[in-house]
C-alpha positions in Angstrom: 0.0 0.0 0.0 2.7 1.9 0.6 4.7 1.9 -2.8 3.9 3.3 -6.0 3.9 1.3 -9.3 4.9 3.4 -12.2 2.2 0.8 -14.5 -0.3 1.8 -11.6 0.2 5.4 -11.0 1.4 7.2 -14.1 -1.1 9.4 -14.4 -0.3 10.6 -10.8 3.3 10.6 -11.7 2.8 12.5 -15.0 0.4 14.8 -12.9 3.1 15.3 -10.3 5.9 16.2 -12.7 4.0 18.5 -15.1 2.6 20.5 -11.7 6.5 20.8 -11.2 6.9 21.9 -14.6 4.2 24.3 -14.8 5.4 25.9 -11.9 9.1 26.5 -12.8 7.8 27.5 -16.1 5.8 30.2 -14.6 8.3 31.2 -12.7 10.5 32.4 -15.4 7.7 34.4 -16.9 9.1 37.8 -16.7 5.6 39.7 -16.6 1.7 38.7 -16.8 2.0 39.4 -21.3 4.7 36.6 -21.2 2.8 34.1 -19.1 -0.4 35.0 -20.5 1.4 33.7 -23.9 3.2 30.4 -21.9 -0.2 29.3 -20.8 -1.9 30.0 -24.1 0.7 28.0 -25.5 0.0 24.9 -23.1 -3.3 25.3 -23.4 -2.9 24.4 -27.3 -0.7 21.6 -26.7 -3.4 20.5 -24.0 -5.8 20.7 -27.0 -4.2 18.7 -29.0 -3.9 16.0 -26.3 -7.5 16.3 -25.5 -8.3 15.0 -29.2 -6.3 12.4 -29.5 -8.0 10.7 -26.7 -11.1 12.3 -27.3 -13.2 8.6 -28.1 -11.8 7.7 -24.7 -10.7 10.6 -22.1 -10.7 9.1 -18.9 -9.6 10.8 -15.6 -5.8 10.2 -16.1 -5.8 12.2 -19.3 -8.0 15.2 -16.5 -5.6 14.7 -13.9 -2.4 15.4 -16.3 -3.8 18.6 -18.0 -4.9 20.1 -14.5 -1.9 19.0 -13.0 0.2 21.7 -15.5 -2.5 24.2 -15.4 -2.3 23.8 -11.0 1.5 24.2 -10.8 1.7 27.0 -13.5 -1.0 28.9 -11.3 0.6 28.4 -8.3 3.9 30.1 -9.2 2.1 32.3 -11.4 4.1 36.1 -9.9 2.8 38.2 -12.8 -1.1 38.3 -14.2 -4.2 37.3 -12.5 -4.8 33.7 -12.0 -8.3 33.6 -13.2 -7.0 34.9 -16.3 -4.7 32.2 -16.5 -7.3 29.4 -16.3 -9.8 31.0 -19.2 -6.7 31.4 -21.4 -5.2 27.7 -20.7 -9.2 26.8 -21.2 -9.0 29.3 -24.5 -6.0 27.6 -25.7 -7.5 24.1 -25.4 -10.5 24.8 -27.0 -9.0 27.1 -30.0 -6.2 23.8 -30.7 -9.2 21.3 -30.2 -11.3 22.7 -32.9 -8.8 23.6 -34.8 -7.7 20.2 -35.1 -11.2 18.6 -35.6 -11.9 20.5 -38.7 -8.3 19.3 -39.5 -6.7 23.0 -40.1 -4.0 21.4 -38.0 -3.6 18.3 -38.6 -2.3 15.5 -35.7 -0.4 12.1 -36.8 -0.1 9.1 -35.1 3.5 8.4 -34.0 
């Protein structure tokens, strides 16, 4: 009970290291123009992730996008935070459509 299986717990584990991630990242944003752009950015790749498993998003798929969006929010110095979460939400949406009427288009690797 006490361990953690990587084959178990990625999605925690991917979670985990992207809330890392987001935070640094955020960190180095040297005002709220520049991490409004960052979180746009991630946002649209979050979009792009979003359909690819759109037949079958489960929570894991939830757990990883939030987990950027939390960490980036919580070292977010510059901007206001709810700002943050409509752009990341703006960038997934714009990158989702945008891919389903395949103006971008996403290959299998």
């Amino acid at each position: 009970m006490g361990s953690m299986s990587f084959w178990s717990d990625w999605a925690e584990i991917v979670g985990f290291i992207l809330l890392v991630t987001g935070f640094f990242i955020s960190l180095f944003a040297g005002s709220a123009v520049i991490a409004y752009i960052l979180i746009i950015l991630a946002g649209m790749f979050g979009g792009r992730i979003w359909f690819r498993v759109r037949e079958n998003l489960k929570t894991p798929w939830v757990i990883i996008l939030l987990g950027f969006l939390i960490g980036f929010v919580i070292g977010s110095r510059y901007g206001n935070n709810w700002l943050i979460v409509l752009f990341y939400l703006f960038g997934i949406s714009i990158s989702y459509c945008l891919h389903d009427k395949g103006i971008i288009k996403s290959s299998e690797y």
